[in-house]
N, C-alpha and C positions, 0 to 999 in steps of 0.2 A: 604405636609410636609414630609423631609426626616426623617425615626426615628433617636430618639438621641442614639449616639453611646458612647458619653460623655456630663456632664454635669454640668456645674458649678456651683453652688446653695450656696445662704446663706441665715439664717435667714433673715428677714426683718428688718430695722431699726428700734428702736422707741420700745412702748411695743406690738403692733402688734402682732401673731402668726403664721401671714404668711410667708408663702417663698419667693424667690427673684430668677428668675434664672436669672445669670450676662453672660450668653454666653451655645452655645450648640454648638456638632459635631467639638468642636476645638481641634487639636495635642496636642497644645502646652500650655500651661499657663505662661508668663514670669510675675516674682513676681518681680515688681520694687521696690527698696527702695534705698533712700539717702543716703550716708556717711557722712551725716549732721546732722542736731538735728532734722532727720527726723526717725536716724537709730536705732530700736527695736528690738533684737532678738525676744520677745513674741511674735510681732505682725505678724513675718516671720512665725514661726513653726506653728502659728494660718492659715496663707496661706497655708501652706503645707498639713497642717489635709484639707483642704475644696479641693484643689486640685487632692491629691491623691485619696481622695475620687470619684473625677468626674469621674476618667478614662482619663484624661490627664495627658501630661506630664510635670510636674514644672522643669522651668529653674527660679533661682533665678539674680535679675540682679542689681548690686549693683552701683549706680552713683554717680557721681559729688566725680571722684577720687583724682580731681583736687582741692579740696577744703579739704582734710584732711589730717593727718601726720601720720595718725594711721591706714592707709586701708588696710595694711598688717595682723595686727591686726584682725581686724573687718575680713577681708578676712577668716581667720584661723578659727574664730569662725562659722559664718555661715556655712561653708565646715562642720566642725564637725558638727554641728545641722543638716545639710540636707543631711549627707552621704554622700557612696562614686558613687553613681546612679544618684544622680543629681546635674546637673551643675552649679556651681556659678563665674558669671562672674562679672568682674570689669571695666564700662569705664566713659566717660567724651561723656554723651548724646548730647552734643553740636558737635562733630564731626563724620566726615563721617567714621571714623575709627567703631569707637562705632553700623551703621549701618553693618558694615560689619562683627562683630564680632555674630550681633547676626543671621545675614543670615546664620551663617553656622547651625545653629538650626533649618533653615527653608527650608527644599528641596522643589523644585515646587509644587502644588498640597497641600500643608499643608494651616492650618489655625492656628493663634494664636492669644492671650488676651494677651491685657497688663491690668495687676491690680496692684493696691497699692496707699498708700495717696496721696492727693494733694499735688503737687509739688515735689513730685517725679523725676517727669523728661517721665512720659509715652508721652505726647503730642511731646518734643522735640528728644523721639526716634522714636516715629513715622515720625519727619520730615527726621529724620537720613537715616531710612529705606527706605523713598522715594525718598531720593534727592530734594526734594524741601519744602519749607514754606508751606505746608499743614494744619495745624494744630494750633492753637492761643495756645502760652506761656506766662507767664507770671512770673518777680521773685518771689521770695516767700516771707514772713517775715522773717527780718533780727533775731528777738529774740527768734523765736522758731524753726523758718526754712520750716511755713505751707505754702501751697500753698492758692490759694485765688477760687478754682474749677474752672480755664477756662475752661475747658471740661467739657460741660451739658448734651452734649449727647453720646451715642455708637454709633460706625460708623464703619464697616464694607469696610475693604478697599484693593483694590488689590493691590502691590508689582511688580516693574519692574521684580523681581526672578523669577515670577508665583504662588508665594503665596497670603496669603490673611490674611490680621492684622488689630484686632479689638482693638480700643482705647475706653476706659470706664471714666468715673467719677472717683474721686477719693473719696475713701470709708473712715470713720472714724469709721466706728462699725461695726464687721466684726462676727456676732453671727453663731455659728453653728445650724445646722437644726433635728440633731438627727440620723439623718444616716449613720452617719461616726462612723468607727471602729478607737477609736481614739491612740490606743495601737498600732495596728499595721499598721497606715496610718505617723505614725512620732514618735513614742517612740517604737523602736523596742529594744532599748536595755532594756527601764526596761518592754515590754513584755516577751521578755525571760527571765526575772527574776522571771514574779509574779508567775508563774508555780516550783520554786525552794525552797520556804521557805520549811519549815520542817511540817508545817503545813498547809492542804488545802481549811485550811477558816482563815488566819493567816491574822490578822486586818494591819499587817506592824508599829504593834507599839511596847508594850514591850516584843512579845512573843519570846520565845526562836529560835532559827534556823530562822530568817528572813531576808531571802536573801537581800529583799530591804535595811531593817537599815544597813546590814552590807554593801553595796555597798554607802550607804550615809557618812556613819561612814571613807568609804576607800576611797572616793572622786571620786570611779569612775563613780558614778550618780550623779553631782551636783545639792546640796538642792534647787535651785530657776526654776531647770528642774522637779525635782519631783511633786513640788508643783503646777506647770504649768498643768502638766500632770494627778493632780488630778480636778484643777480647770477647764479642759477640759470635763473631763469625766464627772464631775459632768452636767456642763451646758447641753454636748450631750443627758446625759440620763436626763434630767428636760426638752430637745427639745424633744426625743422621746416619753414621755408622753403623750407633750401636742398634739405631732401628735398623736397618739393613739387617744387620746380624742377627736381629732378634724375630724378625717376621723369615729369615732364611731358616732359622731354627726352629719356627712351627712347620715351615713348608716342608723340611726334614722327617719330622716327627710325622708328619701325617703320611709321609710317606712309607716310613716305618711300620707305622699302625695301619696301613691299607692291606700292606705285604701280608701281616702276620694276621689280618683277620680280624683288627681290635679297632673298636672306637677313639681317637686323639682325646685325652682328657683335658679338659680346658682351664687352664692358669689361672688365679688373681694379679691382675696388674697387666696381661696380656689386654691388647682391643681387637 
């Protein structure tokens, strides 16, 4: 096993505690999402926290340009949410253009994920990128725009470029793990704020000099970002606990199992 140099990790589905890793040692992360009633800012900036985190590089890839009147829009927006460092592209996964657009993200020698909901469009850029029917698609619900999960499984696959493109599932609960610094992995602007109030245990509510209300108040931090960015933090630091807890609970165990002479049996879902 080569060590991981990057690594894409989510919480687990469900109420579970464990982790999930969605891919290892890849460049690239391309975060697919629809311009349909697929398209979520929260859900992107939730990609980007889990991404940045790994140690790859998020290209956001926005589809099915062809089906809206507003992707100029939508365009402007995700740009501003993902900065000016990473890429947000717009095509119609159904042509070969769309293939081509995203090879230039992919020099020989690289690897990349596609992530993002069902019916997104990841299986039909996969086929983009190959040139051929590779991959089972299928349409989506006309009333909500979900996909129906043709893709069951990850498959790891090589590119006529000399890359190599992994197609995953499509995810509907995307929990962080606790190890993402989630300030400065996609809210960099109100990280350089929290450090400016007047006060340096300043709760961000009514106290005097408080950078943030003043920036909410001035609209240069939109209130449904702020509150994203607290419901963030919150869930990472309530993941990091429970990892604490849960890596103190093997350390226990083995300590138990040293005393009495016995081998630690090892979990599913532990890492």
């Amino acid at each position: 096993l080569l060590p991981r140099r990057t690594a894409l990790v989510r919480g687990a589905a469900g109420e579970s505690r464990a982790l999930q890793l969605i891919a290892a040692n890849v460049d690239v992360v391309f975060i697919v999402c629809g311009l349909d009633g697929d398209f979520n800012l929260r859900r992107i900036e939730r990609y980007l926290v889990l991404t940045r985190s790994s140690g790859a590089k998020p290209v956001v890839v926005l589809t099915k340009e062809d089906l809206t009147t507003t992707g100029a829009a939508q365009l402007a927006e995700v740009s501003t949410l993902a900065g000016p460092d990473t890429p947000v592209l717009t095509v119609n996964a159904r042509t070969l253009e769309a293939g081509r657009t995203l090879l230039a993200c992919l020099p020989a020698g690289t690897t990349a994920v596609l992530v993002g909901s069902s019916g997104a469009g990841k299986s039909t850029l996969t086929n983009s990128l190959l040139g051929i029917e590779r991959q089972a698609t299928a349409e989506v619900r006309v009333h909500d725009s979900r996909g129906r999960h043709t893709t069951t499984h990850r498959a790891l696959l090589p590119l006529p470029s000399g890359a190599c493109l992994i197609d995953t599932p499509g995810m509907r609960e995307l929990k962080l793990t606790g190890d993402e610094d989630v300030a400065a992995a996609t809210f960099e602007d109100i990280d350089a704020l929290l450090g400016t109030c007047r006060f340096s245990d300043c709760g961000h509510g009514n106290e005097p000099g408080c950078a943030i209300r003043a920036a909410l108040e001035g609209g240069s931090v939109p209130r449904e970002r702020w509150e994203h960015f607290l419901k963030l933090s919150a869930e990472a630091d309530a993941a990091s606990a429970s990892l604490a807890q849960r890596l103190e609970g093997k350390r226990q165990d083995k300590v138990v199992h040293r005393a009495l002479g016995k081998r630690p049996v090892e979990k599913y879902g532990h890492r």
